[in-house]
ZANUTOR-354389 format. One record per residue (C-alpha): z, x, y. Coordinates in Angstrom, 3 decimals. Layout:
BEGIN
SITE        Z        X        Y
SITE        Z        X        Y
...
This chain:
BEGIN
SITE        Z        X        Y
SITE   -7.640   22.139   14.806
SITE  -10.005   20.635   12.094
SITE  -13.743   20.697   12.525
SITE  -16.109   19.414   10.502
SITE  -20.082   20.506   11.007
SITE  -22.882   18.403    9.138
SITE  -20.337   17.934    6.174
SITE  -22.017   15.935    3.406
SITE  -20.043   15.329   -0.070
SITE  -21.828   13.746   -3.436
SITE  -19.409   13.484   -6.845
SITE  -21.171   14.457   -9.765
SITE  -23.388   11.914  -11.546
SITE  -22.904    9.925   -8.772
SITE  -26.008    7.344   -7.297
SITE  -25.072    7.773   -3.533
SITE  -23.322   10.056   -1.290
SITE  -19.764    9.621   -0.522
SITE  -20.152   11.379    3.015
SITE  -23.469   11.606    5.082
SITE  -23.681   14.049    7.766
SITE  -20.198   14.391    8.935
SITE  -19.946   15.699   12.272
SITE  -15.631   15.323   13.298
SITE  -13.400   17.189   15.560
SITE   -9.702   16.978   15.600
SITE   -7.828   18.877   18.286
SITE   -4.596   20.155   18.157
SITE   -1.477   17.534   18.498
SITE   -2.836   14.472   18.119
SITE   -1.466   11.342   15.227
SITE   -5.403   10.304   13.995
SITE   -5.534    7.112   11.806
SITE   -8.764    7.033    9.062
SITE   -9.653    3.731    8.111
SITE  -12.087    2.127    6.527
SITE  -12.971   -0.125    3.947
SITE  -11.718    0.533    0.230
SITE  -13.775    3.082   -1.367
SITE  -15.563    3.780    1.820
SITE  -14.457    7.266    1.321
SITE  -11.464    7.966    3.315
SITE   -9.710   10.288    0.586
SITE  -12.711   12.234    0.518
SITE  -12.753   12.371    3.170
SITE   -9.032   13.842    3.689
SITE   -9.748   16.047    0.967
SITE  -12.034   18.358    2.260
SITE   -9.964   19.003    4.703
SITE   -7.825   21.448    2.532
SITE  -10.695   22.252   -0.161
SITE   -9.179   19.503   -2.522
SITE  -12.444   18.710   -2.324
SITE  -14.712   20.021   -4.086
SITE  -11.706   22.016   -5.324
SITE  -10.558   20.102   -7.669
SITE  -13.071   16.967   -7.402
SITE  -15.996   18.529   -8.677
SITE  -19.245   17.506   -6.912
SITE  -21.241   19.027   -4.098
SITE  -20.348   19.787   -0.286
SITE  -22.883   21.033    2.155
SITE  -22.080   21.776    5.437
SITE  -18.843   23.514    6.910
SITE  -15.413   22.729    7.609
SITE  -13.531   24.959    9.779
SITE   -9.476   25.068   10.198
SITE   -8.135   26.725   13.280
SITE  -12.054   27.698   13.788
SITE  -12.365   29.732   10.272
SITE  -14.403   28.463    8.086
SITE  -12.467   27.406    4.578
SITE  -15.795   27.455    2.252
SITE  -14.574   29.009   -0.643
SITE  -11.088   28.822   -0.194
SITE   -8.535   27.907   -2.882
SITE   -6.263   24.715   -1.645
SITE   -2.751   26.988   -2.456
SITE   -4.496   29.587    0.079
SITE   -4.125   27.087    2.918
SITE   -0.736   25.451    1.758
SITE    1.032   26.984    5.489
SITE   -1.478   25.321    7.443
SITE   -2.092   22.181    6.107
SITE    0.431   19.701    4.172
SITE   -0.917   17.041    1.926
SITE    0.324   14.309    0.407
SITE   -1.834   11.732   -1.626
SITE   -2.006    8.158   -2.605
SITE    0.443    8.779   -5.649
SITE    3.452   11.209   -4.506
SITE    4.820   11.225   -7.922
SITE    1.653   13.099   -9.423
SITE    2.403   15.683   -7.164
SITE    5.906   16.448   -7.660
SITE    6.747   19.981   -9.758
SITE   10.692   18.993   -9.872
SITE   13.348   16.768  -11.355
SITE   15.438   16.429   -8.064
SITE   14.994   15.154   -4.699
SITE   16.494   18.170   -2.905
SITE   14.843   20.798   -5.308
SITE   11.231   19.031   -4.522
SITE   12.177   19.384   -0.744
SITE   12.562   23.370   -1.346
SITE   10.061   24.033   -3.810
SITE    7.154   24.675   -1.088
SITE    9.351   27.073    1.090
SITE   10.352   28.971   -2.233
SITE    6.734   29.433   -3.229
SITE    5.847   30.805    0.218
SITE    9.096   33.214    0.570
SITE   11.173   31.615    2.932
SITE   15.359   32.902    2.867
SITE   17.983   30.582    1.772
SITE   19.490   29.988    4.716
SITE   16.261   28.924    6.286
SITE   15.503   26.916    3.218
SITE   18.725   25.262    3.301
SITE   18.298   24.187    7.212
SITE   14.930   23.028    6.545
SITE   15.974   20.780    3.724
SITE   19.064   19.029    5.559
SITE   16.885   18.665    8.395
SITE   14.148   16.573    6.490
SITE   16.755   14.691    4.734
SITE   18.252   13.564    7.870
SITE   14.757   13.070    9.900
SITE   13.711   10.405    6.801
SITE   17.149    8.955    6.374
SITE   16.979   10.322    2.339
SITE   20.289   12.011    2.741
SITE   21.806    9.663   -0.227
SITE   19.148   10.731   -2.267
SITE   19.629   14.373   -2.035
SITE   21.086   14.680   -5.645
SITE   18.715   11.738   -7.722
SITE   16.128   12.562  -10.009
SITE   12.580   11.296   -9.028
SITE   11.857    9.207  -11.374
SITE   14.415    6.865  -10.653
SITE   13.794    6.542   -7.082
SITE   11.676    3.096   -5.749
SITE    7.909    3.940   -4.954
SITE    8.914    3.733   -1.222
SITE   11.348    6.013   -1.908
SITE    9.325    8.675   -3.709
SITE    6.807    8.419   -0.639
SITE    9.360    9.549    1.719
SITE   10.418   12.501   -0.317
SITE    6.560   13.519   -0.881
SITE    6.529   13.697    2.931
SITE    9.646   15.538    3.326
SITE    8.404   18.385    0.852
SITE    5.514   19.536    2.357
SITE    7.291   18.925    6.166
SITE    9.684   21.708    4.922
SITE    7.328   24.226    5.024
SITE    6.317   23.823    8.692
SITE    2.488   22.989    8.404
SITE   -0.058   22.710   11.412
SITE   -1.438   19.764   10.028
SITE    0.204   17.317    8.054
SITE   -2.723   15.354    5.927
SITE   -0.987   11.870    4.737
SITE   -3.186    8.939    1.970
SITE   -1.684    5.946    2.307
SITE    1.971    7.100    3.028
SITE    3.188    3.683    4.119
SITE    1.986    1.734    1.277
SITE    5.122    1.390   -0.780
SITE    7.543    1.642    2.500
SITE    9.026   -2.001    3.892
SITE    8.322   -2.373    7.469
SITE   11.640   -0.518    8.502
SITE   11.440    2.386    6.655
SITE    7.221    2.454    7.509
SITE    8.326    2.483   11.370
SITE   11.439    5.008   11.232
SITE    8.603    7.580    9.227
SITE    5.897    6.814   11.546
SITE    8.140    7.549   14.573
SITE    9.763   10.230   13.011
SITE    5.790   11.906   12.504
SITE    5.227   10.810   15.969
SITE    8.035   13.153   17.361
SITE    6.428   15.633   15.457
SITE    3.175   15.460   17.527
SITE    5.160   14.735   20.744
SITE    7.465   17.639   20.263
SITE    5.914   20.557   18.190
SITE    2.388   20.035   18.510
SITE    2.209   19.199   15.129
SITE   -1.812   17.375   13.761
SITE   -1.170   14.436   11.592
SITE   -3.712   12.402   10.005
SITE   -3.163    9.434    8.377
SITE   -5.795    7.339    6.047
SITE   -3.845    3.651    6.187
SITE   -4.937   -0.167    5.189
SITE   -2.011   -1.531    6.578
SITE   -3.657   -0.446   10.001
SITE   -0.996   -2.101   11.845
SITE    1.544   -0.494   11.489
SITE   -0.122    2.894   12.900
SITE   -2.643    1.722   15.678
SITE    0.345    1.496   17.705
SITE    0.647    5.649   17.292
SITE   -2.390    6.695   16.998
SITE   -4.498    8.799   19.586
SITE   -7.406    8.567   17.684
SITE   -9.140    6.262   15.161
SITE  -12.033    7.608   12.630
SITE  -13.798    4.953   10.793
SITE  -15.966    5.502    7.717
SITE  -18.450    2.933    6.909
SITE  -21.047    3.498    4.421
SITE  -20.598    7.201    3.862
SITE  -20.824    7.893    7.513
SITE  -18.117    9.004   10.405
SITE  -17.053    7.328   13.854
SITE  -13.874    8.253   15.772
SITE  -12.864    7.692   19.279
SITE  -10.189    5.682   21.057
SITE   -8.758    2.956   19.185
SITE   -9.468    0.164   21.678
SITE  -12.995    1.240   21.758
SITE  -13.635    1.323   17.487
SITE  -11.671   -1.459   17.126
SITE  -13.800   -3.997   19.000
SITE  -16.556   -4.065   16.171
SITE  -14.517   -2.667   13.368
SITE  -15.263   -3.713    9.957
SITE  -11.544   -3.670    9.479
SITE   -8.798   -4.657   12.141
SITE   -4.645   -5.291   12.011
SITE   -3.840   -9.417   13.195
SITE   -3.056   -7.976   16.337
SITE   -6.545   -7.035   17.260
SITE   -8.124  -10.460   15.203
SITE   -6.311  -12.294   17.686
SITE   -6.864  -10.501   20.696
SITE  -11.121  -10.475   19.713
SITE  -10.353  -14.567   19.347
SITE   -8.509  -15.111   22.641
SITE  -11.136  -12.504   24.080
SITE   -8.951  -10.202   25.854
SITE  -10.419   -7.105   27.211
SITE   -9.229   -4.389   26.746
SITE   -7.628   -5.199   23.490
SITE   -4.290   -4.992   22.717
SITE   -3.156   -2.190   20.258
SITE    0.504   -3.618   19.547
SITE    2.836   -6.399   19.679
SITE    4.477   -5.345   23.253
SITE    0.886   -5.602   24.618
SITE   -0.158   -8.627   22.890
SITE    2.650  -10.592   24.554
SITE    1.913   -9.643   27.923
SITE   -1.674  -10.905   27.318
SITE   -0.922  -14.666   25.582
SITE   -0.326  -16.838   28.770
SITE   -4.128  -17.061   28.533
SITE   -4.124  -18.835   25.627
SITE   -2.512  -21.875   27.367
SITE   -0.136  -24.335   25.033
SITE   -1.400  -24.364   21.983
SITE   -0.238  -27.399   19.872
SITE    2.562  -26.192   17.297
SITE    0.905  -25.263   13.381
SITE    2.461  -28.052   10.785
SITE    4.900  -26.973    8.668
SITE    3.578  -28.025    5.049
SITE    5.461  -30.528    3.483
SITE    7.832  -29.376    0.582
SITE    7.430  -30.936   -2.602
SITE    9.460  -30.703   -5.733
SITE    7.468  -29.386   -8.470
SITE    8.906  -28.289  -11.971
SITE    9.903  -24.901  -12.650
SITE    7.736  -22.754  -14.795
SITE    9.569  -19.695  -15.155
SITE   13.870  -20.132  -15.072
SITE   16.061  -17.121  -14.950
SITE   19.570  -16.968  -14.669
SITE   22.473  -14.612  -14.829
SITE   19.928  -11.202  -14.608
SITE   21.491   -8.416  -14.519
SITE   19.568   -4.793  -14.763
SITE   21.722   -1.429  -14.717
SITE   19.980    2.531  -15.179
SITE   23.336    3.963  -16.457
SITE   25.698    3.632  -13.653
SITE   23.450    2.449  -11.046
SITE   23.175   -0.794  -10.438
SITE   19.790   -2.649   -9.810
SITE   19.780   -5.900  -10.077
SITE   23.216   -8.403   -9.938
SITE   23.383  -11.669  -11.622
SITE   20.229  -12.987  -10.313
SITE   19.135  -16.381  -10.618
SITE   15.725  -17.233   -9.364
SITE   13.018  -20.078   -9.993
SITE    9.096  -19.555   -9.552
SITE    7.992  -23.428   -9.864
SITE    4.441  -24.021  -10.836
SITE    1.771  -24.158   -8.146
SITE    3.728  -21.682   -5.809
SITE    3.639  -18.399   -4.729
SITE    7.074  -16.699   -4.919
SITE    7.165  -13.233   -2.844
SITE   10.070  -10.854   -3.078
SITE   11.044   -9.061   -0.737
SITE   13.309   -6.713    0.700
SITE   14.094   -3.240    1.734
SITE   12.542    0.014   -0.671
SITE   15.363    0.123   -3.559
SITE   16.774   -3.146   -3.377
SITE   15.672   -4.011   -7.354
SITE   12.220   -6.331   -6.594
SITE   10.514   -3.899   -9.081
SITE   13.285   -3.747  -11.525
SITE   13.391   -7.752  -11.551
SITE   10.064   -7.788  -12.241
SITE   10.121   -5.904  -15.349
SITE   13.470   -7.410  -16.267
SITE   11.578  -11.354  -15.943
SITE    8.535  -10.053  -17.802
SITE   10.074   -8.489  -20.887
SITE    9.306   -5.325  -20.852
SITE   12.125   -4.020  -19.123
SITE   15.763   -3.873  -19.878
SITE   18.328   -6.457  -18.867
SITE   22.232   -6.286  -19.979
SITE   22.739   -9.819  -19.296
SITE   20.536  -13.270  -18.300
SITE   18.148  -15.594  -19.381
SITE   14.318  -16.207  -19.160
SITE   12.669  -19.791  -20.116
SITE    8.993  -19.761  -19.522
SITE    7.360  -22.841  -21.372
SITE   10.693  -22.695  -23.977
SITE   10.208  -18.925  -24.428
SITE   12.264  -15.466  -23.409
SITE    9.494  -12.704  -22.921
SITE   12.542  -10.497  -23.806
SITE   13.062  -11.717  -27.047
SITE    9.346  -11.261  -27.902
SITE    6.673   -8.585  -28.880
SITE    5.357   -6.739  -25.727
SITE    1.802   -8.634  -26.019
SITE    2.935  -12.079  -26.618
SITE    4.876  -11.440  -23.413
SITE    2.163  -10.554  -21.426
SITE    0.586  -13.600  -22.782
SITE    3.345  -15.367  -20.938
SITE    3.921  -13.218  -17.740
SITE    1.113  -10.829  -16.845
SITE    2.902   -8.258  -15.107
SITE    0.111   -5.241  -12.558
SITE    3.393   -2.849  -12.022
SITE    2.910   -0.407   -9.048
SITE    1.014    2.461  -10.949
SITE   -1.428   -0.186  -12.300
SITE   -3.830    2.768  -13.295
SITE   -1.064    3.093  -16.758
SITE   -3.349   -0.442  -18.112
SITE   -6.280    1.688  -18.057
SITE   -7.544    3.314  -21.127
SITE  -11.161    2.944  -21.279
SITE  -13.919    5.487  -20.394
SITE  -15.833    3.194  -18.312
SITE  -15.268    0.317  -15.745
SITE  -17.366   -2.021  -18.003
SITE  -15.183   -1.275  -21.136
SITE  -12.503   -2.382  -19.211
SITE  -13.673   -5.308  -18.524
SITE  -15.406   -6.298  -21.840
SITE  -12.106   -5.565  -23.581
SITE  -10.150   -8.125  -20.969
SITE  -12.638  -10.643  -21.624
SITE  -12.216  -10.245  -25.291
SITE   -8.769  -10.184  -25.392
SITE   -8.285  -12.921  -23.061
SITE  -11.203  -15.244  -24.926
SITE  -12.976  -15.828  -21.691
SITE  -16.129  -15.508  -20.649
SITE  -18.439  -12.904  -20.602
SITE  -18.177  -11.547  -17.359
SITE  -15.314  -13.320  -16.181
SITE  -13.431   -9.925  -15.373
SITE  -16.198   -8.369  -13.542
SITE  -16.441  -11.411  -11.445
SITE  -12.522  -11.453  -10.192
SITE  -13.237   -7.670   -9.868
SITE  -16.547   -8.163   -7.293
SITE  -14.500  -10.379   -5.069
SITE  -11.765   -7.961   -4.536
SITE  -13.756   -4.701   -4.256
SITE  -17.640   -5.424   -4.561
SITE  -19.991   -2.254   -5.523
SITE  -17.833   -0.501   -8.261
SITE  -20.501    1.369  -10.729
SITE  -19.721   -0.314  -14.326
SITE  -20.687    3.138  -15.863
SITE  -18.104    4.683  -13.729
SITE  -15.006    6.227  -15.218
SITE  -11.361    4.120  -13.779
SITE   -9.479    7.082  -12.813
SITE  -12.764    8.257  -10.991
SITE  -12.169    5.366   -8.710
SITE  -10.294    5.303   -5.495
SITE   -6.547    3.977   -5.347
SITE   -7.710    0.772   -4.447
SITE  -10.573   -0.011   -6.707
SITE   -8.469    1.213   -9.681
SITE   -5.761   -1.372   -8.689
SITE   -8.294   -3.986   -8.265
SITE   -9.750   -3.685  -11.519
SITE   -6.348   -3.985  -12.994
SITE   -5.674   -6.969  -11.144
SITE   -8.800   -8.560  -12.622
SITE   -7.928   -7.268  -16.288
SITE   -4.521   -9.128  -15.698
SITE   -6.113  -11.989  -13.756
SITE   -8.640  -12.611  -16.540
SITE   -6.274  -13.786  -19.278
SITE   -4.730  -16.395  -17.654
SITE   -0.897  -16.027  -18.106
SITE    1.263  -19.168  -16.806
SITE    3.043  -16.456  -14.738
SITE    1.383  -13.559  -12.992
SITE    3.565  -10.984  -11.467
SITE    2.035   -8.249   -9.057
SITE    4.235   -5.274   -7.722
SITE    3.230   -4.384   -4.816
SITE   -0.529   -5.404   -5.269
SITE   -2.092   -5.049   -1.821
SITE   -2.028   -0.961   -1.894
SITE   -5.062    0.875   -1.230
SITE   -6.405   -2.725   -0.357
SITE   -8.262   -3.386    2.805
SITE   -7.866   -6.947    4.780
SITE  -11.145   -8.047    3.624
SITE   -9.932   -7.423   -0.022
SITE   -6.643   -9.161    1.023
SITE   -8.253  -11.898    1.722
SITE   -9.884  -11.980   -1.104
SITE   -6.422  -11.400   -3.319
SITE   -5.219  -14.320   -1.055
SITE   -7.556  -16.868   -2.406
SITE   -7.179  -16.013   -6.141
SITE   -3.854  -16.343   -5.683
SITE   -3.995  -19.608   -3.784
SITE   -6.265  -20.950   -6.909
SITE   -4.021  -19.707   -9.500
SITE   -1.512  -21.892   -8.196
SITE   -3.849  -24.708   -7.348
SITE   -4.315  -24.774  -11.268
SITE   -0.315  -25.347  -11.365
SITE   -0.014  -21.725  -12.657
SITE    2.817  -19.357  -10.834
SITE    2.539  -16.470   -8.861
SITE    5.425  -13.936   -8.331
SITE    4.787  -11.222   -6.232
SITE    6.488   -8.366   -4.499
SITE    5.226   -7.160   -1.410
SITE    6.137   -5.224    1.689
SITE    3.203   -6.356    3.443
SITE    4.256   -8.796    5.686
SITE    0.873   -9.755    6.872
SITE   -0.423  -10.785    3.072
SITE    2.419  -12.847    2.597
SITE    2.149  -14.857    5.431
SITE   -1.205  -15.976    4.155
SITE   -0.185  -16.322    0.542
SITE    3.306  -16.895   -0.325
SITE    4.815  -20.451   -0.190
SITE    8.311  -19.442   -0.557
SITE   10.114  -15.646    0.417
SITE   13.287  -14.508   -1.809
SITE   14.720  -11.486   -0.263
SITE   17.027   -8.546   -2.266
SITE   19.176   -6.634   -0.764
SITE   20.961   -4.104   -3.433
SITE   20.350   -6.162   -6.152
SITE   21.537   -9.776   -4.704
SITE   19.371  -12.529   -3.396
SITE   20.313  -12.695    0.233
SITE   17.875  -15.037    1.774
SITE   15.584  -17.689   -0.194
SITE   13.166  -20.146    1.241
SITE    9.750  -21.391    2.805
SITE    7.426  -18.649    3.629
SITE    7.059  -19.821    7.422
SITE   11.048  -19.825    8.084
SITE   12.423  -16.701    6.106
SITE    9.512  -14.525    7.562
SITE    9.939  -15.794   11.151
SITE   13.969  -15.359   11.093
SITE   13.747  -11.387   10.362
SITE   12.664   -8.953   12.719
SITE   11.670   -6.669   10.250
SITE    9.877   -9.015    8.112
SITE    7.847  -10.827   10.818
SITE    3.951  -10.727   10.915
SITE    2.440   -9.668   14.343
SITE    1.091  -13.243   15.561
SITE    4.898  -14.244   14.883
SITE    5.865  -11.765   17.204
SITE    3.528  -12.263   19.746
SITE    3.804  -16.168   19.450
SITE    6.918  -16.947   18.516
SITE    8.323  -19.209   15.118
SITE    5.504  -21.214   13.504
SITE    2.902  -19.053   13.780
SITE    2.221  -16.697   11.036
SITE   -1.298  -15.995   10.820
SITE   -4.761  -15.588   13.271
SITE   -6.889  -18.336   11.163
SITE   -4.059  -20.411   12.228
SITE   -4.514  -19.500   15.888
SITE   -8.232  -20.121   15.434
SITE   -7.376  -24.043   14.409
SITE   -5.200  -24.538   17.131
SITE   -7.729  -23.356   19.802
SITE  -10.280  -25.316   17.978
């Protein structure tokens, strides 16, 4: 369905290629997951599938990419629009409408459809990504999870051959992530349909996928998944474990995995870590968060102590983000309290609060204003009276080999977010909040995120995060609050609110049962 012949891509004023010497074929009816490490290239890569790039990325392509075996050199994204659907990292860039159910219809109406064909198309979606409720809300109030699904949904509607996805689970929780991946699934199964996927959170997909490309250092590799995965650069807990227990072939999900672990033999149970009472550094009590009618957040009380990661979690709308904003100041609370250190961030200017809680919200590329990456982080040294260099350093840990003359919005989903995360990182707050801030990260990134984090607190700082990613919070987070429509319904240690929920559970939990939350600590048992 998709061929691509000696394809190589190079960005303008750019030292390297971003693609060398692509040669890819991807037949008809198959779910193919692109991985890779961040800024390896992967949205590029997507791109020039549909002509987005060099379309509308500027830069030079050589070579030829052929759809349905003609050649679409030349061609105008819009002319392809019936064949292929694509969504990117950031669904709310691409939306033209003010209303979930007139963003579902505005691709059929641009490409002539009837009404009553149109109308069937757009209950069908709705019902397929279980979005009915949202049918009559305006965008911008939905959660970022929420806004994903939608972005699917619209370019579903108009019936593509291909459906082209960035990152589409990234903002999802684990439920929703799984009902849309085996809702695209039964696409493939059923109609035919090509989807292609470019995904961190790799396991959540490997389970679907048919076929995995990799791109590593500007350069292609696909094939089976069990095959790439046994040297990938990047691999889901589920394959870490099974390339420690050295089980051949390796397991590409949970169910597999399970049948596999008698041959690990009894492993001696992982310690729980003793809790200790520790003072509280940020207090909030009685918050309460309402967009006109709607509301978000219900009398919340919650305590981040210092020295301890605090993750929120909970399903896509539940109010994590909006209690976020609420605790750092910024946003809007009708009732409650916030002490940090004596002070409300609510009741002060907007940069003494940050100064207090240094809140990377989900579209972290709104901090950047600069023209290049080493602006950026010249002015977040200055304004946080550190170092020289200090923000560039955080920065290199989480995604090494960003060009400083480089402009931020040039950069890939991931490096963007990581250079906001060092801007915020580099001043120091007593509280650091992070929405969602493993998205368009890869697990060697995570890892990296991981121990920051873990030395933030060490320094008897606080952390509050929320996360859907189940498998960064079982390496990070001390203690799990989860939301449910705006009320705490579960709060406490990491190991025992993760392993109680189904949903919320990381793979080695799954495959080895309550305790276990994580491969390294696999690794010390064996050991």
């Amino acid at each position: 369905m998709i061929e691509l012949r000696d394809v190589s891509f190079r960005y303008d004023d750019a030292p390297a290629a971003a693609l060398r010497h692509v040669d890819l074929t991807l037949p008809e009816g198959e779910l193919v997951l692109v991985a890779g490490r961040t800024g390896s290239g992967k949205s590029t890569l997507l791109g020039t599938f549909n002509g987005l790039v060099p379309h509308f990325s500027g830069g030079e392509l050589s070579g030829d990419v052929l759809v349905d075996g003609a050649s679409i050199r030349g061609r105008a994204p819009r002319e392809l629009a019936h064949l292929i659907g694509y969504v990117g990292q950031n669904p709310l860039a691409g939306f033209v409408s003010d209303i979930v159910e007139e963003e579902l219809a505005y691709g059929m109406e641009q490409l002539g459809l009837d009404a009553q064909t149109m109308r069937r198309r757009v209950e069908e979606t709705l019902d397929l990504f279980g979005i009915a409720s949202l049918r009559s809300r305006p965008l911008r109030t939905l959660s970022g999870g929420q806004q994903q699904r939608v972005a699917i949904g619209a370019v579903l509607t108009m019936h593509p051959r291909v459906l082209v996805l960035d990152e589409p689970t990234s903002a999802l929780d684990p439920t929703a992530a799984e009902d849309v991946l085996a809702a695209l699934a039964r696409l493939v199964d059923d109609l035919g349909l090509t989807v292609v996927v470019a995904e961190h959170r790799m396991e959540r997909v490997v389970p679907f996928a048919d076929r995995l490309v990799l791109v590593e250092g500007a350069e292609v590799r696909d094939g089976p998944p069990a095959e790439l995965l046994v040297d990938s650069l990047v691999a889901p807990p589920v394959i870490e474990l099974g390339r420690l227990a050295g089980w051949s072939p390796l397991p590409l999900s949970v169910r597999e995995a399970r049948r596999a672990k008698g041959s690990l033999g009894d492993l001696p149970a992982p310690v729980p870590p003793t809790p200790t009472t520790v003072a509280p550094l940020l207090t909030a009590k009685g918050i309460f968060v309402a967009y006109g009618s709607v509301v978000a957040v219900r009398d919340v009380d919650l305590i981040v102590p210092a020295g301890q990661v605090v993750a929120l979690m909970g399903r896509n709308g539940s109010g994590k983000s909006s209690l976020l904003w609420a605790l750092q100041g910024t946003g809007k609370r009708r009732a409650g309290t916030v002490d940090v250190r004596g002070q409300d961030p609510g009741a002060l200017s907007s940069s003494k609060a940050r100064s207090l809680v240094g809140l990377v919200p989900q579209t972290a590329d709104d901090l950047l204003y600069l023209e290049t990456v080493d602006q950026e982080c010249a002015a977040a040294d200055q304004q946080a009276g550190a170092a020289a260099g200090s923000c560039r350093s955080i920065l290199d840990r989480l995604a090494p080999g960003i060009a400083g003359t480089g402009h931020p919005r040039d950069l890939s989903e991931g490096q963007r977010l990581s250079l906001v995360l060092a801007i915020v990182l580099t001043a120091s707050p007593p509280v650091v909040a992070l929405d969602e801030p493993t998205r368009g990260l890869d697990y060697i990134a995570k890892a990296a995120l991981t121990e920051i984090l873990r030395g933030i607190a060490a320094e008897g700082r606080g952390v509050l995060l929320a996360s859907h990613d189940v498998e960064f919070l079982a390496h990070v987070a001390d203690r799990c609050v989860v939301l449910a429509d705006g009320d705490i319904v579960s709060d406490g240690p990491a190991a025992k609110v993760l392993a109680e929920s189904p949903a919320f559970a990381p793979q080695v939990c799954k495959i080895l049962g309550p305790g276990w939350l994580t491969v390294e600590q696999v690794a010390a048992a064996m050991a």
